[in-house]
N, C-alpha and C positions, 0 to 999 in steps of 0.2 A: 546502416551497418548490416552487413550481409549473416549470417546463420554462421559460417565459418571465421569470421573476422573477432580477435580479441579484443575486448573493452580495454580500450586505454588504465593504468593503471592510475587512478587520482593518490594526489600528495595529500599529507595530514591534512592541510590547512584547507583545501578543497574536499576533504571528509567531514571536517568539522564543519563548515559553511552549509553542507547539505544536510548533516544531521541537524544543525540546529534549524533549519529549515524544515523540515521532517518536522523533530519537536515543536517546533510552530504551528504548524498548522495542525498536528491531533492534538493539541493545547487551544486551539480555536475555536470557540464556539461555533459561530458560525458555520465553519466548517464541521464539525462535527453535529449539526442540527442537517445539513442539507446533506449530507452523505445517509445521515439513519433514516431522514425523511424518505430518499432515494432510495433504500433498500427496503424500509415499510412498504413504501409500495407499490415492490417488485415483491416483497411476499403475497401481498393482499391479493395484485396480479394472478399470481402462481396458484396460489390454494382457489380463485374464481376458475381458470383456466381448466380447457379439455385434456385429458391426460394426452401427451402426446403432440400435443398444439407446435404451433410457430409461436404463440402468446407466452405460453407456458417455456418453452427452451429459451425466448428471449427472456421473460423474466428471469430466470437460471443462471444466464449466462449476464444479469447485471449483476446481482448477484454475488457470482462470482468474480469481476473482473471489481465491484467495492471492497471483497473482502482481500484481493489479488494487492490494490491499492491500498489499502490500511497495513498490510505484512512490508510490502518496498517499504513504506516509510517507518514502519517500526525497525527494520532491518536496517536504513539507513545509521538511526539511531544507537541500533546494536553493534554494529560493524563501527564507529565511532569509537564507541566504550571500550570495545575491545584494543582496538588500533592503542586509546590509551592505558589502558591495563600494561598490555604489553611492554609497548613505547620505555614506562615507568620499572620496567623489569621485574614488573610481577607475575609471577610464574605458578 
């Protein structure tokens, strides 16, 4: 999908499937062991690193694209809640 191209609009029931997918997986251990392990370390990386490195920006930018993916899925989740809030006509 292109920079200019609109995301198709998903229906409830394809909201809910993905938030509770979403909710699955930050509710997984697992997952939530290999994701903190994964940004441990890229801290450890980072504070070893030359300021200014290729070491140091790649660490950064794990980093940021873990904590990029923990917000989507919480989002997913949100974007859910909300859809039902509404949905229910609460205002």
């Amino acid at each position: 999908m292109g920079p200019n191209q609109e995301k198709p609009r998903l229906s409830n029931l394809q909201v809910e499937e993905k938030a509770a997918e979403a909710r699955a997986l930050l509710g997984n251990p697992v997952f939530i062991d290999a994701i903190s392990d994964v940004y441990s370390e890229a801290i450890g990386t980072l504070v070893s690193a030359e300021v200014g490195s290729l070491t140091a920006s790649t660490a950064h930018a794990s980093m940021k694209a873990i904590t990029a993916l923990r917000a989507k899925l919480e989002g997913y989740v949100a974007d859910h809640q909300m859809r039902q809030k509404y949905s229910k006509g609460d205002k």
